[in-house]
C-alpha positions as CSV (number, residue, x, y, z in Angstrom):
1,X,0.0,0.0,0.0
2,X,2.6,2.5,1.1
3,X,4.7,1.5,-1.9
4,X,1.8,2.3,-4.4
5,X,1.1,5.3,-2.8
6,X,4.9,6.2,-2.7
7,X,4.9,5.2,-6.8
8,X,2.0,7.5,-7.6
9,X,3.2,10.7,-5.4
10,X,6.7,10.5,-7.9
11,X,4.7,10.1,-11.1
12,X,2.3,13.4,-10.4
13,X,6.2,14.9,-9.2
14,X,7.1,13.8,-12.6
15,X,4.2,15.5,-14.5
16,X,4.7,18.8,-13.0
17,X,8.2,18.9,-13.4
18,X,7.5,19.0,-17.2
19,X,4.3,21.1,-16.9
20,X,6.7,24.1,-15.5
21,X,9.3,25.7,-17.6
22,X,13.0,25.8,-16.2
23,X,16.6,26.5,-18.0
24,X,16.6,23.3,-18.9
25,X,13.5,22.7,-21.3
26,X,12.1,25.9,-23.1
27,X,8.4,26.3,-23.4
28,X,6.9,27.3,-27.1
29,X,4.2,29.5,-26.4
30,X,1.5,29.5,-29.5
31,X,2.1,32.7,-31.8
32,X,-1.7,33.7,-31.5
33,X,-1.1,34.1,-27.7
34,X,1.2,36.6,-27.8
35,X,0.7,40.3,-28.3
36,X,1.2,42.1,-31.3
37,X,4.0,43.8,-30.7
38,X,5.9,40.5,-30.7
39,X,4.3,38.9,-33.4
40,X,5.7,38.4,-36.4
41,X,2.5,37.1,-38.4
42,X,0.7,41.0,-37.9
43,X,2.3,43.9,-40.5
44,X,3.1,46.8,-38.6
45,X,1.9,50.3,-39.7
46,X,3.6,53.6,-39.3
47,X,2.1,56.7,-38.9
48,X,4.0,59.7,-40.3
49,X,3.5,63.6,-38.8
50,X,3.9,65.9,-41.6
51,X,5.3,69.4,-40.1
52,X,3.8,72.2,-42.3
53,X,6.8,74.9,-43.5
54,X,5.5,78.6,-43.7
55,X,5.2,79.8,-46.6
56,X,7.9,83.2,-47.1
57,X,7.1,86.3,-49.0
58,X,9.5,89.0,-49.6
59,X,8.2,92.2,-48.0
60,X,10.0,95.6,-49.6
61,X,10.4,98.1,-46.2
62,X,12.2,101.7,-46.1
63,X,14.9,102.9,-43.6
64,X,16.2,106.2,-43.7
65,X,19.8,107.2,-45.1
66,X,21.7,110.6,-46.2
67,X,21.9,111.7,-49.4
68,X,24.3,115.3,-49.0
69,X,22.3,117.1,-46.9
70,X,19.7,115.1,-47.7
71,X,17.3,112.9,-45.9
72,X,15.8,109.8,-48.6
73,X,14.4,106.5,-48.2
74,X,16.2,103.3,-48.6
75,X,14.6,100.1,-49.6
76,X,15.5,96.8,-47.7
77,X,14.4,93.5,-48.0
78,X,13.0,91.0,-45.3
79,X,11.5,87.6,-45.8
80,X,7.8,87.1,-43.5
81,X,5.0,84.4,-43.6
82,X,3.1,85.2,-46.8
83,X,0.0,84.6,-44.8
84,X,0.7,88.0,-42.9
85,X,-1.7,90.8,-42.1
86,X,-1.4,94.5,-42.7
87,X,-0.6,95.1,-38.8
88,X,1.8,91.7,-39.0
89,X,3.7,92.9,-41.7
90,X,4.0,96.5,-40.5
91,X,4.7,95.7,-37.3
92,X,8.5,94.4,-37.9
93,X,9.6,97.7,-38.8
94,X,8.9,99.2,-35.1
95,X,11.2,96.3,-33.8
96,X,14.4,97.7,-32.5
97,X,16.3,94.5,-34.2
98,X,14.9,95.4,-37.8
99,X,17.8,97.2,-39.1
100,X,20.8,95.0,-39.8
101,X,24.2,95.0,-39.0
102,X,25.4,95.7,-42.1
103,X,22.6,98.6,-42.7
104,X,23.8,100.3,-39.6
105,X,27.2,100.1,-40.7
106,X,26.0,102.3,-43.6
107,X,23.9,104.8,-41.3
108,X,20.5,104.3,-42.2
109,X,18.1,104.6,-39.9
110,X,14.8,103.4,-38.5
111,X,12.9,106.3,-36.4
112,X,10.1,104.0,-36.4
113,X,11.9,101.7,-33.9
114,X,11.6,105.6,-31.5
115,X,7.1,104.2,-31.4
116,X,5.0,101.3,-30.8
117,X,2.4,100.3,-33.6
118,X,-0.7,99.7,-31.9
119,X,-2.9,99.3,-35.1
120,X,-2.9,99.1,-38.8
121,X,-6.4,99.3,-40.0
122,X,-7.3,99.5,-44.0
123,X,-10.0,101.7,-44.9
124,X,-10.3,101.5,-48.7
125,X,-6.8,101.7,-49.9
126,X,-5.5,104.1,-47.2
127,X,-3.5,102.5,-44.4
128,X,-4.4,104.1,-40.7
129,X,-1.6,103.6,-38.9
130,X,-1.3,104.6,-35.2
131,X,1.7,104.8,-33.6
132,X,2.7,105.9,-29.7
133,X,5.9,106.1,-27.9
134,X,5.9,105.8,-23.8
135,X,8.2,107.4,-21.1
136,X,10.5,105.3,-18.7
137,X,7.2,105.2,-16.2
138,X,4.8,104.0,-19.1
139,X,3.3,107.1,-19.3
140,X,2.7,108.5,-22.9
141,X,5.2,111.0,-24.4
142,X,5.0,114.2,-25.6
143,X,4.9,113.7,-30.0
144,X,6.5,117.3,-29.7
145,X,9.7,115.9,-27.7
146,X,10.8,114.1,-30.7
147,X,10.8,117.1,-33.1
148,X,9.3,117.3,-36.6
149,X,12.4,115.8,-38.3
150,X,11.9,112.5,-36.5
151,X,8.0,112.4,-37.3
152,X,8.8,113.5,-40.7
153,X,11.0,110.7,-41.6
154,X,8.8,107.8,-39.8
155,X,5.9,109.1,-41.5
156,X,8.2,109.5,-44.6
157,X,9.8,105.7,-44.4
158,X,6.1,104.3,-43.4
159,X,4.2,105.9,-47.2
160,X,6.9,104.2,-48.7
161,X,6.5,100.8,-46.9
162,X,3.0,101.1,-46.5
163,X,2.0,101.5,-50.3
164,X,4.1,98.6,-51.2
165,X,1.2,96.4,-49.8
166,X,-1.6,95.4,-52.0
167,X,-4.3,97.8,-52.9
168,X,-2.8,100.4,-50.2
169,X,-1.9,103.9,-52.1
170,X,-1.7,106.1,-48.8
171,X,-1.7,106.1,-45.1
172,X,-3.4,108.1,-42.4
173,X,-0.8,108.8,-39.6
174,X,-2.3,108.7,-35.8
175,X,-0.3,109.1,-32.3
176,X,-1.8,107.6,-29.5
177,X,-5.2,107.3,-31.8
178,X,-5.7,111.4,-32.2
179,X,-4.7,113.2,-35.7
180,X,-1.4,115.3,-35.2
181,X,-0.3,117.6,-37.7
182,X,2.9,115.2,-39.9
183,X,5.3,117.4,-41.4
184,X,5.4,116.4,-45.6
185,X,7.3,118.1,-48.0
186,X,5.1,120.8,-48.3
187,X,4.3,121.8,-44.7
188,X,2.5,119.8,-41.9
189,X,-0.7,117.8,-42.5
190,X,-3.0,115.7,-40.6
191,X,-4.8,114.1,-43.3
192,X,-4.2,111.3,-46.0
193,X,-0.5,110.9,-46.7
194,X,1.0,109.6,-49.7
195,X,4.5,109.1,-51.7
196,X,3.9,112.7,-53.7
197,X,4.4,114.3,-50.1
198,X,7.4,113.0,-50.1
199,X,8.9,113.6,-53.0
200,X,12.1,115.0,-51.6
201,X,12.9,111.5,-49.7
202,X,13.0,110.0,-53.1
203,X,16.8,109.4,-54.0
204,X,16.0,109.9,-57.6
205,X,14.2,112.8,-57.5
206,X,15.6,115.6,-58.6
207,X,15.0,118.6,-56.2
208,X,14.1,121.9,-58.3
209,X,16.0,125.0,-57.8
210,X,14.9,128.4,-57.8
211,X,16.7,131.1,-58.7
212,X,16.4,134.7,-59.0
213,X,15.8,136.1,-62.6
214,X,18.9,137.8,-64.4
215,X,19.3,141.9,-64.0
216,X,19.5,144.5,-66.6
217,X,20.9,147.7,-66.2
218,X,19.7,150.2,-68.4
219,X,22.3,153.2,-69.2
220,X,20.2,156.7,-70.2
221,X,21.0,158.6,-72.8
222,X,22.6,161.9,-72.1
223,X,19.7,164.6,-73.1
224,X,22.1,167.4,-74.1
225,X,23.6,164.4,-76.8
C-alpha cells in the first residue's frame, strides 16, 4: 500500500516537473497568444507627422539714409510668412532689431523703432496707422519731444513701406489714436498721406532750384547828346 502510494506521489512529481518551464526545457508559447507587438505574423503600420513649413514672402520696407544734406528712403528686404496681415507685416519695422548689421554700418536709420504700432487698420486703400511712444514710467510722451524731423522721416519711411502692400496707395498717420499735424514736403498735415508728399525723400528725385531772374541795367541817354 505504502509502496503504491509512494509510486504514484513520484509520477504526479514527474508530470509537474514537465508542466513548468526551467533552464533546462524551453516552453513554445502559440504565436496567436502573444501580443502584437511580438508577433511576427501582424504587419506593422507607421504613422508619419507631416510638419507644415511657412510659406515666405519678400516684403519691400524703407529705412532712412543721407543723401548730402539730404534725408531719402532706402529700400531693404526682409523675408515674413506670406500669410501675414497688414498690422503683421508693418509691425517688424517698429522692432528695435529690424535694421541689420550691415545697414547700420552704412547709417541708415529706423525712427520707427523711436514708437510702438498699436494698429494698422485698411480703410479703402488708405492704411491708418497709429503709432505711440511711452516714457521710462509708461506714461505717454510728448509727440513734440521728438521734433518734426523724427515724425517726418517715420511718416516719410512708413508711405513708402506702406504702399508697397496690396491695394494700399496712402496712409493716415495717428499718435496715440488722435490726428497730429505730420510734417510732408510741403508743410505739416494731418490728413491722408502719400509718396507725392514725399517727394524730396526719393533718391531719384531731382530737387528743383529756384533762382532769381537775371538783372538788366539800363544806361540813359545823355539829353544834351
Amino acid at each position: 500500500m505504502k509502496r503504491g502510494m509512494a509510486a504514484g506521489i513520484a509520477l504526479l512529481l514527474t508530470l509537474a516537473g514537465c508542466a513548468l518551464p526551467s533552464d533546462e526545457a524551453a516552453v513554445q508559447i502559440p504565436p496567436e497568444d502573444l501580443p502584437d507587438s511580438l508577433r511576427t505574423d501582424v504587419a506593422s503600420t507607421t504613422t508619419t507627422t507631416m510638419r507644415v513649413t511657412p510659406i515666405a514672402t519678400t516684403v519691400e520696407y524703407f529705412l532712412i539714409g543721407s543723401q548730402g544734406e539730404r534725408q531719402v528712403v532706402v529700400a531693404v528686404e526682409r523675408e515674413i510668412e506670406s500669410s501675414a496681415g497688414l498690422f503683421e507685416r508693418l509691425v517688424v519695422l517698429f522692432w528695435e532689431g529690424f535694421r541689420t548689421e550691415e545697414e547700420a554700418e552704412n547709417n541708415w536709420f529706423n525712427p520707427a523703432s523711436e514708437f510702438t504700432l498699436r494698429s494698422a487698420i485698411r480703410d479703402g486703400t488708405t492704411l491708418i496707422i497709429d503709432i505711440v511712444a511711452t516714457n521710462e514710467d509708461g506714461t505717454v510722451a510728448d509727440p513734440i519731444a521728438f521734433g518734426g524731423s523724427v515724425l517726418g522721416d517715420t511718416a516719410a519711411q512708413l508711405v513708402y513701406t506702406a504702399t508697397r502692400f496690396d491695394d494700399i496707395s496712402s496712409i493716415r498717420l495717428l499718435y496715440d489714436g488722435q490726428s497730429l499735424p505730420i510734417p510732408t514736403d510741403e508743410g505739416d498735415s494731418d490728413g491722408r498721406l502719400q509718396p507725392s508728399d514725399y517727394q524730396n525723400y526719393d533718391p531719384e528725385f531731382v530737387i528743383p532750384t529756384t533762382s532769381a531772374p537775371p538783372t538788366t541795367t539800363t544806361i540813359a541817354e545823355d539829353p544834351a547828346g
